[in-house]
N, C-alpha and C positions, 0 to 999 in steps of 0.2 A: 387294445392291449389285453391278453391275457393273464391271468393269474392263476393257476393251480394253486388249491388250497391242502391245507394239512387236513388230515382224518376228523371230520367232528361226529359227535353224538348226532344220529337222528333215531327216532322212531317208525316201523316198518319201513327199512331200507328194503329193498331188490338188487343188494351190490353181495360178490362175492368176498370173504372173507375169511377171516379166523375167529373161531369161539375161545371166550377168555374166562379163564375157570377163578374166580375170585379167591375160593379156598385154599389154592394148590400155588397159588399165586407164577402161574405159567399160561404161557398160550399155547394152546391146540390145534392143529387143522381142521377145519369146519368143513363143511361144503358149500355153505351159502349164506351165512352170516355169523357177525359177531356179538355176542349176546351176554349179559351178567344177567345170571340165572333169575336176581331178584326180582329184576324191570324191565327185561328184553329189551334194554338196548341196543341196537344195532351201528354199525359204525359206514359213514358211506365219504367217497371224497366229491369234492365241488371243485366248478374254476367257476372263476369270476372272469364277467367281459364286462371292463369298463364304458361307457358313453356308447352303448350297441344298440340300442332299440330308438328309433326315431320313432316320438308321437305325438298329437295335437292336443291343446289343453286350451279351449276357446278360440283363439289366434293367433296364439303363440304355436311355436314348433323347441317344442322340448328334446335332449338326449337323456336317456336315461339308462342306470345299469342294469345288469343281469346278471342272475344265477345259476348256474347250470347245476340242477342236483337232483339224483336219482333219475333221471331221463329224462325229466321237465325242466323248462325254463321259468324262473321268476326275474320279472321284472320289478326291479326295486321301485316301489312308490316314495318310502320316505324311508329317511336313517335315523335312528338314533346315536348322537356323537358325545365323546366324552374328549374333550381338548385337555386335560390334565393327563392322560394315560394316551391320548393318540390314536383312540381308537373309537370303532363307529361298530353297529350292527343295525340291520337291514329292519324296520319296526313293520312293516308293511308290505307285500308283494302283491302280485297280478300275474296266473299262473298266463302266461303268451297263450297255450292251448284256449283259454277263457275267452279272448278275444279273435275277431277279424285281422288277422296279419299275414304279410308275409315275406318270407325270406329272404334276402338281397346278395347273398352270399357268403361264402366262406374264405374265399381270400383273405390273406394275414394283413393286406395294406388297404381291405376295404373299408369304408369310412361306419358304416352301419353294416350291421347283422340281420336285423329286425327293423318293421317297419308297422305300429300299429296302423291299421285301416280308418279307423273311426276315431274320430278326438272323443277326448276322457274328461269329464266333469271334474273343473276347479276343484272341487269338494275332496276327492279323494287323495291331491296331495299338502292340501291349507291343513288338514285333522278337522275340518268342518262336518264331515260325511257319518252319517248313522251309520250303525252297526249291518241295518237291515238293507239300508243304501250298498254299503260296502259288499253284503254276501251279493245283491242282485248282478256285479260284478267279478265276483271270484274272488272278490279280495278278500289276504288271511295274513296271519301274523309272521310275521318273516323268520326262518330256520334260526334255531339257536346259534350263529355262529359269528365271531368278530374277525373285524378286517381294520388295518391299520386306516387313519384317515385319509394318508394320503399314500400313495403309490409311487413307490421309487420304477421310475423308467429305466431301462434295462441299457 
């Protein structure tokens, strides 16, 4: 299942856009981002692919989700959820480029996307895993952005 998300803040995006004049309180055509003068932020869109990445973790064979943002894919390690508001954000990823993987396809009724190569140490999805553990693997703090907990099916 796919999701298209709405516009979020990131920093150094590569997505085409419009510049947003804070002062004048209007939008302008840019040529290649959107920016408040103060913090350059830039605005880019995501989809989200639920249950796409098949990977190992000991013995198990896990599904796990993805992010599609800025031209890379994050593979969601852990969420953070909030059950009062319904809504979750990604606390951890694993950019797919970081790892041995590969592709399975792109058919809309295929079961996986993504197929890590190599099982991934218990550690990185328990919150047991150093910090210095976590970089030897690419892992980083997941994009600013919330997603509802659960996904209405179309």
């Amino acid at each position: 299942m796919k999701w298209i998300g709405r516009w979020i803040m990131i920093r150094n995006a590569d997505q085409r856009t419009s510049t947003w004049n804070k002062r004048e309180k209007n939008v302008q055509k840019g040529p290649d981002k959107m920016t408040d003068p103060q913090n350059e932020l830039k605005l880019s869109a995501f989809k989200f692919h639920e249950q796409a990445v098949r990977a190992s973790v000991g013995s198990k064979q896990l599904t796990l989700d993805a992010i599609e943002l800025g031209g890379e894919i994050l593979v969601v390690l852990t969420w953070l959820g909030n059950s009062e508001k319904g809504l979750r954000k990604p606390e951890y990823v694993l950019p797919l480029s970081a790892v041995a993987h590969q592709e399975l396809g792109n058919e809309p009724d295929a079961k996986y996307k993504w197929a890590i190569s190599a099982p991934l140490p218990q550690s990185l999805f328990d919150g047991t895993a150093s910090r210095p553990f976590r970089r030897q693997f690419g892992v980083k703090s997941g994009p600013a952005l919330t997603l509802p907990l659960k996904l209405a099916k179309p």
